[in-house]
KOLSERO-826605 format. One line per 3 residues: their letters; for each residue x, y, z of N, C-alpha, C. Coordinates in Angstrom, 3 decimals. Atoms other than C-alpha are relative to their C-alpha. Last residue first. Layout:
<atoms>
A> X/Y/Z/X/Y/Z/X/Y/Z; ... .
</atoms>
This chain:
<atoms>
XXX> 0.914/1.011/1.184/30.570/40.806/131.826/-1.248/-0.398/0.116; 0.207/1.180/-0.265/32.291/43.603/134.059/-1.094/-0.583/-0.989; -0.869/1.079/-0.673/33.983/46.471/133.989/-0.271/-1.511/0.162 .
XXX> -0.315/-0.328/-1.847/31.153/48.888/132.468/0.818/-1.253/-0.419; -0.668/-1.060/0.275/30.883/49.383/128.388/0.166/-0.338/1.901; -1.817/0.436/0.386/28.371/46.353/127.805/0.491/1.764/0.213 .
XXX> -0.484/-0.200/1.145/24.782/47.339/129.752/1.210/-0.404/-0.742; -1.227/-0.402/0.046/23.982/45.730/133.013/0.005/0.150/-1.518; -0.451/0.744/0.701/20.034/45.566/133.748/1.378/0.526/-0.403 .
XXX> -0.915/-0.869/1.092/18.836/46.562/136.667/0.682/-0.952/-0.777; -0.239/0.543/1.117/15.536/45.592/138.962/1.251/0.470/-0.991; 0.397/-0.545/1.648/15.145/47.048/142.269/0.364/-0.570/-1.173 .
XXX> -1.242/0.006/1.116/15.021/45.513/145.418/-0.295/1.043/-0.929; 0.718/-0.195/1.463/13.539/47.142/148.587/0.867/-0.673/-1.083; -0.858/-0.565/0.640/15.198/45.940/152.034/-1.254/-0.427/-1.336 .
XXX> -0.454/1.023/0.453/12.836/46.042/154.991/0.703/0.468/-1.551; -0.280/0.119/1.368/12.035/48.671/157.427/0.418/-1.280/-1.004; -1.098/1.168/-0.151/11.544/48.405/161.247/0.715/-0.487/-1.789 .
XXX> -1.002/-0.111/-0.956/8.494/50.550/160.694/1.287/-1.569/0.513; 0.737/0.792/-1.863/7.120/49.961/157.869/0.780/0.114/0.442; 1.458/-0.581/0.067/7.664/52.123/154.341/-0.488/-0.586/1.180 .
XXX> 0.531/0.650/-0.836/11.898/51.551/154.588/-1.898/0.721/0.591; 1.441/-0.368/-0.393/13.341/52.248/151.816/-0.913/-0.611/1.152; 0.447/-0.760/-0.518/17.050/52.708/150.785/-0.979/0.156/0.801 .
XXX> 0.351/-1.213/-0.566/17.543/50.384/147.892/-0.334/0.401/1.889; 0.438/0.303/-1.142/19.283/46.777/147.113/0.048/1.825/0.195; -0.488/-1.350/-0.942/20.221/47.221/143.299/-1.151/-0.230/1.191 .
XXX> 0.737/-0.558/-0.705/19.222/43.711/141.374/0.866/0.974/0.879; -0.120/-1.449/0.723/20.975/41.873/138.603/-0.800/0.926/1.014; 1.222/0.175/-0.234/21.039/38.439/141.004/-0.531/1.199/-1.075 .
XXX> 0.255/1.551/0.577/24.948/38.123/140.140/-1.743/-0.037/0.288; 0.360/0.296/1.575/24.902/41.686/140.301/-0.344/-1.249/-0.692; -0.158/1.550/-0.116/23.765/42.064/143.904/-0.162/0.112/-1.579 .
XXX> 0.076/0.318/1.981/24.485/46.339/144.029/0.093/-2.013/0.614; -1.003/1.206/0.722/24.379/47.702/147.739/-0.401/-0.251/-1.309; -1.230/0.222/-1.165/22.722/51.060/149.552/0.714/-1.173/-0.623 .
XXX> -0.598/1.433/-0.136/21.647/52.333/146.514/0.352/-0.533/0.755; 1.185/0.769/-0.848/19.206/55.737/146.929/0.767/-1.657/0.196; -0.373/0.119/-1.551/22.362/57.621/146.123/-0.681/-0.639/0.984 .
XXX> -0.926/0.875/-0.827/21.926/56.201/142.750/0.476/0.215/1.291; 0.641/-0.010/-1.836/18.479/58.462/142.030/1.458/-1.022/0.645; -0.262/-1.080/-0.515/20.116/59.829/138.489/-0.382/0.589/1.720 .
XXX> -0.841/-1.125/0.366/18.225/57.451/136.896/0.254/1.156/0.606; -0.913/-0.113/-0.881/16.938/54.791/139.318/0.811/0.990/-0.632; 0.481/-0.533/-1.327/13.548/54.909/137.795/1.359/0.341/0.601 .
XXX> 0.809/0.749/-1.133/15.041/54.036/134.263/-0.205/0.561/0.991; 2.149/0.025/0.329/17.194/54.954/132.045/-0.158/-0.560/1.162; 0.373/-1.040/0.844/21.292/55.525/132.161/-1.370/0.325/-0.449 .
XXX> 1.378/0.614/0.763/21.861/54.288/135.548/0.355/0.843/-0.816; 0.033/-1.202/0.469/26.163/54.251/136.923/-1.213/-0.025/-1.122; 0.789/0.272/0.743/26.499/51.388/139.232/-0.309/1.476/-0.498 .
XXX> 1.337/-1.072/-0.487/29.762/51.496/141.417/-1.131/0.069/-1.339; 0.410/0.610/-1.102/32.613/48.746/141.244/-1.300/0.659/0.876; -0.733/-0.131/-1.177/34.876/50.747/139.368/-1.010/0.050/1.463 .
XXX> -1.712/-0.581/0.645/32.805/51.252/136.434/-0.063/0.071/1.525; -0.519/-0.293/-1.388/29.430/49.590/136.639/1.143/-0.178/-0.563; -1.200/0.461/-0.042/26.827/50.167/133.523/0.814/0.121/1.580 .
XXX> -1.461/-0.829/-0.567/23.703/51.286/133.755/0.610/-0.958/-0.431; -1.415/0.227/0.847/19.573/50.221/132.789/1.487/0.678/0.214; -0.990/-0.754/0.267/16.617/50.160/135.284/1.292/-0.528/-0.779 .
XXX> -1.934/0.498/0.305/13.956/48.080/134.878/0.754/1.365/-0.042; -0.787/0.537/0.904/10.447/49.213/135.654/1.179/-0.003/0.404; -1.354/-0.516/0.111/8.971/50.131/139.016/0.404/-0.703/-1.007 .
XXX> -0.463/0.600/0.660/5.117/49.615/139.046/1.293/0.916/-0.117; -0.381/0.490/-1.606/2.734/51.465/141.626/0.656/-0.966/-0.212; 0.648/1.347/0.005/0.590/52.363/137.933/0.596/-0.743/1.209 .
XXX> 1.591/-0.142/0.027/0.607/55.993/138.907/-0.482/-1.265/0.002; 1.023/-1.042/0.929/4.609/56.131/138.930/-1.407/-0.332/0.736; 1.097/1.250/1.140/6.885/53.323/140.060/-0.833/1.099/-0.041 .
XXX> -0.507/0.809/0.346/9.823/55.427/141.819/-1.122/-0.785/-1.292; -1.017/-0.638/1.121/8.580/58.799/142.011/0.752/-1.317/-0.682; 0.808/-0.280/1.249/5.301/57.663/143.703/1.309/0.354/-0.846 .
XXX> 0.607/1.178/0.866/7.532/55.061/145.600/-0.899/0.401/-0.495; -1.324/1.247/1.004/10.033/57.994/146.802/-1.247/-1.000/-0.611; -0.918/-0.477/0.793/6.980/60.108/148.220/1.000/-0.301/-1.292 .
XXX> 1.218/-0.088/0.660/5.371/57.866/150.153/0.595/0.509/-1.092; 0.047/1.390/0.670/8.778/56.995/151.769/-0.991/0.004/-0.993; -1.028/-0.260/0.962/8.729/60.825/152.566/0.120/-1.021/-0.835 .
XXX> 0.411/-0.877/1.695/5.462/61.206/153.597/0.845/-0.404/-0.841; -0.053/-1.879/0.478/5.822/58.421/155.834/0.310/0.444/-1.070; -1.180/-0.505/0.729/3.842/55.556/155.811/0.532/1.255/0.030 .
XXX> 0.046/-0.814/1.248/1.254/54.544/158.329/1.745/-0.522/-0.481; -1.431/-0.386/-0.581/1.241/50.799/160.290/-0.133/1.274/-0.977; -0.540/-0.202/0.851/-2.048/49.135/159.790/0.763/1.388/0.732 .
XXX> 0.617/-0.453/1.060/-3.380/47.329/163.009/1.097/0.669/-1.226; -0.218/-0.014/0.405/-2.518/44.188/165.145/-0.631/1.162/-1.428; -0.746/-0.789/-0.803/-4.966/44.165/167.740/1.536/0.604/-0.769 .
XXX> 0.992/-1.437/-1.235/-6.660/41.133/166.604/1.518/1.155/0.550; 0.786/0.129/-1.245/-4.347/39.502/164.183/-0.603/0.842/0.632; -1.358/0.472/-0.784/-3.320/39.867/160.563/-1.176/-0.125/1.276 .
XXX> -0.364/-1.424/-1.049/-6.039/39.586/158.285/0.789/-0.677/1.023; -0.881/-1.014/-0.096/-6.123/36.762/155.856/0.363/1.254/0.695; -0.983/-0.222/-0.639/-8.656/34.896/157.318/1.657/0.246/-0.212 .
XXX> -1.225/-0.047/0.948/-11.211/37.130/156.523/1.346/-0.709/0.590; 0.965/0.060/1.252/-14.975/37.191/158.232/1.564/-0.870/-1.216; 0.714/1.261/-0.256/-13.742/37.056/161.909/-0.407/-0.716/-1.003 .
XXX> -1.229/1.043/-0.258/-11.008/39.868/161.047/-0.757/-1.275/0.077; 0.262/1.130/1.100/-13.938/42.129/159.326/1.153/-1.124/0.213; 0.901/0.626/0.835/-14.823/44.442/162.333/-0.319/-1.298/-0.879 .
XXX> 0.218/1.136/-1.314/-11.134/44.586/163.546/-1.455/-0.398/0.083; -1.187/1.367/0.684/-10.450/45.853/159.470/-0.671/-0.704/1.724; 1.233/0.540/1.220/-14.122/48.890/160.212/1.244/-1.429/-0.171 .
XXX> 1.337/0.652/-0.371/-12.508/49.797/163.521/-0.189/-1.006/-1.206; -0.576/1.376/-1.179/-8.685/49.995/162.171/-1.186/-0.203/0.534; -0.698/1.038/1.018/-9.797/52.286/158.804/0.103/-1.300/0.638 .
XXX> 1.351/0.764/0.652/-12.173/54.390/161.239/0.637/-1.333/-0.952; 0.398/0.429/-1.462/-8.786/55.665/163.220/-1.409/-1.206/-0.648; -0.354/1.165/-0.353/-7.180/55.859/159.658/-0.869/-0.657/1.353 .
XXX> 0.533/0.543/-1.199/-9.720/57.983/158.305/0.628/-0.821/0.621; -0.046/-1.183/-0.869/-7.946/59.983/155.382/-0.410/-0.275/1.047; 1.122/-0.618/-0.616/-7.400/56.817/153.665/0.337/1.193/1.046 .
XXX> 0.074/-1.004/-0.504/-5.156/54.366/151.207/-1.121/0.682/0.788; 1.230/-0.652/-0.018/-4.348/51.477/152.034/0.300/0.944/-0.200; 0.275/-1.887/-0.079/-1.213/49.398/150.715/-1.520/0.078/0.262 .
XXX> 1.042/-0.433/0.630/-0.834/45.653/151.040/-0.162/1.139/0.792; 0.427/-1.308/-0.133/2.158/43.734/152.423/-1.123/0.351/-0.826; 1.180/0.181/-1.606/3.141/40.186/152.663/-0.253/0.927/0.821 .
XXX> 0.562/1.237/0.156/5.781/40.559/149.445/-0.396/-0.308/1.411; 0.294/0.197/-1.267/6.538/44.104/149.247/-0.877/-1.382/0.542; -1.065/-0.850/-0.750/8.045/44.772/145.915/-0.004/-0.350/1.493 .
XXX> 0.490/-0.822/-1.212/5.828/41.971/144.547/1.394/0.639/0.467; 0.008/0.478/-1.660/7.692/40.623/141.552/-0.766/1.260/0.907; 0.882/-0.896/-0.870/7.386/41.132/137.419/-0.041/-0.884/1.323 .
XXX> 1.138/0.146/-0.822/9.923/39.449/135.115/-0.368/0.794/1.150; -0.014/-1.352/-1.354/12.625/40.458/132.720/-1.220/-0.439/0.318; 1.341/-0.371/0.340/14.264/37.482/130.740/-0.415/1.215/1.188 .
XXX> 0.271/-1.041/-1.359/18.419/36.851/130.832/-1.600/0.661/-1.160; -0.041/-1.443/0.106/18.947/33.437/128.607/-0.418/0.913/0.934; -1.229/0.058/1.046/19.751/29.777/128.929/0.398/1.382/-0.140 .
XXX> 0.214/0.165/1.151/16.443/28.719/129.789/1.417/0.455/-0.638; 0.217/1.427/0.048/16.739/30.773/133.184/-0.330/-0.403/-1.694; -0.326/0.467/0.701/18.360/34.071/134.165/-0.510/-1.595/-0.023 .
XXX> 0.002/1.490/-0.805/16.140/36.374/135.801/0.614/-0.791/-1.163; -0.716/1.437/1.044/16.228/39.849/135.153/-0.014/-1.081/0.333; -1.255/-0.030/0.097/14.095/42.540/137.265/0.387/-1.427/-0.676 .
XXX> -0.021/1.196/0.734/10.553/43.990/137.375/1.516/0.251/-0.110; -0.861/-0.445/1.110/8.523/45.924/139.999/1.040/-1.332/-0.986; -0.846/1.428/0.065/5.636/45.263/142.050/1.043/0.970/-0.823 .
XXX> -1.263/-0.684/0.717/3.714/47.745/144.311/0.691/-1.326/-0.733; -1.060/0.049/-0.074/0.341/46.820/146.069/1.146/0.375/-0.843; -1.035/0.284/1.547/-2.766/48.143/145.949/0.766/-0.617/0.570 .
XXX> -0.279/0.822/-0.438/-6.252/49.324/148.333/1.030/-0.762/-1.318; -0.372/1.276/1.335/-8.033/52.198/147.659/1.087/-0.590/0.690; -0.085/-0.639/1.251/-9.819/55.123/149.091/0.474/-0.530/-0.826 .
XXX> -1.387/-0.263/1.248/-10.563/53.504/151.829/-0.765/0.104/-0.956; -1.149/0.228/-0.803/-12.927/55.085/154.946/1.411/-0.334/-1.268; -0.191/-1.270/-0.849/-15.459/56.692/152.597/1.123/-0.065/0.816 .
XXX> -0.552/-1.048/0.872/-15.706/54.016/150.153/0.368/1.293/0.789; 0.734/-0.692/0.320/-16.799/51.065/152.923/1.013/1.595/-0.440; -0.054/-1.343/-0.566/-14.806/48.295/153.592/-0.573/1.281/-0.808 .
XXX> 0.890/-0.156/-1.239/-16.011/45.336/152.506/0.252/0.961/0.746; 1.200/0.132/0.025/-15.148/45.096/148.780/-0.634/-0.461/1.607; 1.100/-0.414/1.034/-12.194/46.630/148.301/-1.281/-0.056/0.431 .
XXX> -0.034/-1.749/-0.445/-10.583/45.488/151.520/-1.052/0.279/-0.709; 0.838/-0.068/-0.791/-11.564/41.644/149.944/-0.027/1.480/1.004; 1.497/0.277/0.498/-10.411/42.323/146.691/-0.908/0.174/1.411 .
XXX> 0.394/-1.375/0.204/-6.768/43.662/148.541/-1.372/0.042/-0.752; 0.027/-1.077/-0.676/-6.456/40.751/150.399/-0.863/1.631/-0.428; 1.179/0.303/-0.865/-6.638/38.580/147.836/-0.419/0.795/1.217 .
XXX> 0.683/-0.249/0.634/-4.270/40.039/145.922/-1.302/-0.037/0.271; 0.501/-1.180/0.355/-2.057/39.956/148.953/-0.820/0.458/-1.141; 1.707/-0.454/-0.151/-2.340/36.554/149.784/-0.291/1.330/-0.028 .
XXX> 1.040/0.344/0.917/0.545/35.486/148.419/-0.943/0.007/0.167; -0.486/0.289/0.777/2.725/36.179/151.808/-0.671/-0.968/-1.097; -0.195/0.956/0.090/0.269/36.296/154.525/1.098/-0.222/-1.686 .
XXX> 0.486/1.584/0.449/-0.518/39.463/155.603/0.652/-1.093/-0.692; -0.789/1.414/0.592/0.418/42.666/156.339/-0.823/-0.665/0.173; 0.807/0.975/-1.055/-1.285/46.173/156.496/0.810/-1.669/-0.589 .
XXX> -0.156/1.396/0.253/0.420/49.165/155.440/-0.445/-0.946/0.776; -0.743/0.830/-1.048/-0.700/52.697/155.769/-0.111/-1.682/-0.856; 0.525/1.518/0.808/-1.301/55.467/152.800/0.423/-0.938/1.578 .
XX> -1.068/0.464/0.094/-2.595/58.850/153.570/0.103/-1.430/0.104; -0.120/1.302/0.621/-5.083/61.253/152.876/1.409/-0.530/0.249 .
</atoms>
């Protein structure tokens, strides 16, 4: 079993993943998701925590058949036109990336908020997914509250955010 990524159309991944569901046959996938996680947004005056696609014009498969996975999708491209193009098939994941985003967002494929402080210009978590994972950080965007991770699940990789919220006791306001 394993998971590959299939793109598409930025906001059409929900849609996407109904129509996998329901025309590809139970034997080839095993299921069909995406990942969101949740970070601060300041509007109205105040800092609120909202939910975002992690991988915005992506959609997870999973399946032990990939070879059957790419017949049965070049099958249903005529039917869907959210599918990427002819010839264009789903890209795996490796283990390892697989790995990190069950440890990161759990069972529900959801990364909560992380909470720290930053002393001397480095982010130090005290809850959250990123506890005690800060070597996964490659940059900090505080004015956006978001830690820029590590992860690259398609080839040619793209940058993961993560959600963090700044505690009082670090260097900055």
């Amino acid at each position: 079993m394993g998971w590959y990524l299939l793109s598409c159309k930025s906001g059409q991944e929900e849609r996407l993943i109904q129509f996998c569901r329901g025309s590809l046959p139970g034997e080839i996938l095993e299921d069909a998701f995406q990942f969101s996680y949740e970070r601060m947004k300041k509007y109205l005056g105040a800092w609120h925590v909202d939910t975002y696609p992690m991988f915005p014009g992506y959609v997870f498969l999973q399946s032990s058949r990939p070879e059957r996975l790419s017949e049965e999708l070049g099958r249903c491209r005529g039917q869907a036109d959210m599918l990427p193009e002819q010839g264009r098939r789903p890209l795996p994941v490796a283990r390892k990336e697989e790995h990190l985003l069950r440890m990161l967002c759990g069972e529900r494929r959801h990364m909560g908020l992380s909470r720290g402080t930053v002393k001397n210009g480095r982010l130090c978590v005290a809850e959250g997914p990123l506890a005690g994972r800060e070597g996964l950080i490659e940059r900090l965007d505080l004015h956006r509250r978001v830690a820029v991770l590590r992860l690259s699940p398609a080839q040619g990789g793209r940058n993961v955010w993560a959600g963090i919220d700044i505690l009082p006791g670090g260097d900055i306001s």
